[in-house]
C-alpha positions as CSV (number, residue, x, y, z in Angstrom):
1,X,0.0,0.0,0.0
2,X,1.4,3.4,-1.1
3,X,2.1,6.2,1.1
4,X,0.0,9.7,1.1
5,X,2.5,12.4,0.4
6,X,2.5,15.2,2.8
7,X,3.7,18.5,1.7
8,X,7.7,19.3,2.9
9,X,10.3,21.7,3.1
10,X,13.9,21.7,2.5
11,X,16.1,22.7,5.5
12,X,20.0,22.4,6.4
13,X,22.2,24.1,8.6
14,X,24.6,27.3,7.5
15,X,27.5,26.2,6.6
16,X,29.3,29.4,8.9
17,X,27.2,30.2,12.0
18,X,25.1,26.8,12.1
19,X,22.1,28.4,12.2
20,X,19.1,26.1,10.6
21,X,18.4,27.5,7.3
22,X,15.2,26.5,5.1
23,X,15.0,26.7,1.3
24,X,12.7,29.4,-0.1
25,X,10.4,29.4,-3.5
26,X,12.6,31.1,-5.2
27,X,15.7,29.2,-4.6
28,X,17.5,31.1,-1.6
29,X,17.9,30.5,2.1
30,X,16.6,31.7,5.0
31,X,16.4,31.7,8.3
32,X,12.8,32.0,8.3
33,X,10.7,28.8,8.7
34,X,7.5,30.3,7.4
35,X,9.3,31.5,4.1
36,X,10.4,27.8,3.6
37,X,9.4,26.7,-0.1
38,X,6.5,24.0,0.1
39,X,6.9,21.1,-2.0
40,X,3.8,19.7,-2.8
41,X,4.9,16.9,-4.8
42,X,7.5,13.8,-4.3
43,X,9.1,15.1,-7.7
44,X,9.5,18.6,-6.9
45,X,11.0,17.3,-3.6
46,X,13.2,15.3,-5.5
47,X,14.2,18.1,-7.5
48,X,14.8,20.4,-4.8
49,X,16.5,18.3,-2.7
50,X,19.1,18.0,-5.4
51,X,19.3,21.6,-6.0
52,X,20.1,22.2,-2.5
53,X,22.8,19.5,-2.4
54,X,25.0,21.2,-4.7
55,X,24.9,24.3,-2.5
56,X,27.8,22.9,-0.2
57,X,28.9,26.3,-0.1
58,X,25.9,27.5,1.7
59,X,24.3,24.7,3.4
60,X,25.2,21.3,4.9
61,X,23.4,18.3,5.3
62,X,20.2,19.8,3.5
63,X,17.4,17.2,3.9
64,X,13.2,17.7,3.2
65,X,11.1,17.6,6.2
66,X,7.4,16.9,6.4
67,X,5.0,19.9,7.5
68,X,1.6,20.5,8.0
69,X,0.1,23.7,6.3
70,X,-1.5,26.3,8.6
71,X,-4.8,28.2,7.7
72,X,-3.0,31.3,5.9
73,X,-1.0,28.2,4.0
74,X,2.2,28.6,6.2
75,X,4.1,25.4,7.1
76,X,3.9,23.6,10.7
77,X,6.9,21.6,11.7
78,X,5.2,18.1,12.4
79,X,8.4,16.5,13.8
80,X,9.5,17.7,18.1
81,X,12.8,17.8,16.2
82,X,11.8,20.4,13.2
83,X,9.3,22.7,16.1
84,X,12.6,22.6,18.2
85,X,14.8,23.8,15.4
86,X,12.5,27.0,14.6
87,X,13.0,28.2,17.7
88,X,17.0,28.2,17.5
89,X,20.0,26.8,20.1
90,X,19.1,25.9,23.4
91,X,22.5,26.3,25.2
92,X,22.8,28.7,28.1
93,X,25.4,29.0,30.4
94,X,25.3,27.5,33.7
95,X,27.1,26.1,36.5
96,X,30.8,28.0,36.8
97,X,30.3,29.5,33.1
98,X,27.1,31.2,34.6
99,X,29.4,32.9,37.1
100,X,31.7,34.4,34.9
């Protein structure tokens, strides 16, 4: 039995500060998870995904995940993982490195 496809989006991490990075419509990155570029079909995630593999320069490990669409047609992370990652780095000083 065949699989539904769910819309996705294409997202890496910057290749210089880290920072999770999401593939827009027209082909750019940014840092914005509601400008990510929804692919509606397996093909055009196909092709996307490729297209963002050959920018090593730009992003690393680009891969697509799946998202929900929200009533204005803006994508929901469905994963913990991908909600987590639209909200940034989690690391805050504590302990001795607190003190300093």
């Amino acid at each position: 039995m065949s699989r539904t496809y769910r819309p996705r989006i294409i997202t890496a991490n910057h290749l210089m500060d880290g920072d999770a990075i999401y593939l827009t419509d027209a082909g750019t990155w940014s840092r914005l998870h509601e400008e990510a570029g929804i692919l509606e079909s397996e093909e055009a995630a196909r092709a996307a995904l490729d297209k963002a593999l050959n920018q090593e320069a730009i992003a690393v490990g680009p891969y697509l995940a799946e998202v929900s669409l929200d009533g204005a047609g803006r994508p929901q992370p469905v994963h913990f993982r991908e909600a987590f990652r639209t909200r940034g780095p989690s690391n805050y000083f504590h302990g001795k490195q607190e003190e300093v």
